[in-house]
N, C-alpha and C positions, 0 to 999 in steps of 0.2 A: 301569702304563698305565691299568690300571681305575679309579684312583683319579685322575689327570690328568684322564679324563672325567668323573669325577661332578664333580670341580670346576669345570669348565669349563660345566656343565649348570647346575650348583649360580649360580655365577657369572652365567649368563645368565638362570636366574629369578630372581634377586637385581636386576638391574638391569632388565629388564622391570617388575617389580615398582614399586619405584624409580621410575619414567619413567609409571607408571598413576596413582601418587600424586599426581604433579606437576599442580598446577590447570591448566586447559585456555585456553587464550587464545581470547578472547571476540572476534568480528569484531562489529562494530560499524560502521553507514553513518552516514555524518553527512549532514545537511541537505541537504549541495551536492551529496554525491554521487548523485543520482537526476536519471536523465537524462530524464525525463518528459517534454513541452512541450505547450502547450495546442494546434498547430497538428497535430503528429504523433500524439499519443495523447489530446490531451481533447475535441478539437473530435471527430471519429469518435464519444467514445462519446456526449456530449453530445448529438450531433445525433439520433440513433439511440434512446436512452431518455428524453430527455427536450424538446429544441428542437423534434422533429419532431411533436411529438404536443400536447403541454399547455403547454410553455415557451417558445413563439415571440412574435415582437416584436410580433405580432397577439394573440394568446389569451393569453398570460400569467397563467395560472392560480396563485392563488394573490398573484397579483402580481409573479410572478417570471417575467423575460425571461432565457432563457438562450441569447439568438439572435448573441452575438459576443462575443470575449473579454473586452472590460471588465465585460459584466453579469455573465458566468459568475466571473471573478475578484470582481466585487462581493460575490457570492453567495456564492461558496466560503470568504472572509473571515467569514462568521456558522455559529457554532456549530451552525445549524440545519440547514444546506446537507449537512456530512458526518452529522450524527446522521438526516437524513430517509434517503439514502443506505443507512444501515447499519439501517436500521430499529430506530432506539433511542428509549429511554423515550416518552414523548407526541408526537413529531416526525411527521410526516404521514409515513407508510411512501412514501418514493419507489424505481422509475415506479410511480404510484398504483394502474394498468391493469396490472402486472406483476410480474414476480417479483422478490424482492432480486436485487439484479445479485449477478456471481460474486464469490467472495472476493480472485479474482487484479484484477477490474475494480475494484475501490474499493482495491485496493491501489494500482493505476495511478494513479486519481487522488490519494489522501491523499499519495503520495510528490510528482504536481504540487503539491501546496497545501506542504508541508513543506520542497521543494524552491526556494520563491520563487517558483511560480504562472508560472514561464517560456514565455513566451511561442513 
């Protein structure tokens, strides 16, 4: 009987074992799957760090109006738009007046830009 159980333990660390080696299946989103939309999640932040203060269809600081979707989708099409955002290399640190937004909020938007900029 003692010996049915070391087997039986033997056995289940053996396939434990086994099943830890095995490569891990990678989840991966594609493009399409980001349910983003510029009405639901970009307009809000948009308005809020950037339209409302230095990016409106009046003061356009910089030159950049981000006061309704096609300028914001203009904008969001130049390398410059997400690198200002994330505060990368020489890119004017945007909101100028504030802090990097959060890491989950430029998430939101890169997944709009990645996802077809949907409307």
């Amino acid at each position: 009987m003692k010996s049915i159980y070391t087997s039986l333990v033997f056995i289940s660390a053996l396939l434990v074992s086994v099943q830890a080696c095995k490569p891990q299946k990678t989840v991966t989103i594609s493009k399409t799957d980001c349910s983003a939309t510029y009405t639901k999640d970009i307009a809000p932040i948009i308005n809020k760090y950037c339209a409302g203060s230095c990016h409106s269809a009046t003061k356009k600081a910089y030159g950049v109006d981000l006061s309704n979707y096609e300028m914001v989708k203009e904008e969001a099409m130049k390398k410059r738009f997400m690198g200002s955002i994330k505060h990368e290399g020489l890119y004017p640190h945007m909101p100028k007046k504030g802090a990097k937004l959060s890491d989950s909020t430029i998430s939101v938007i890169n997944c709009w830009i990645e996802g077809g900029y949907k409307q």
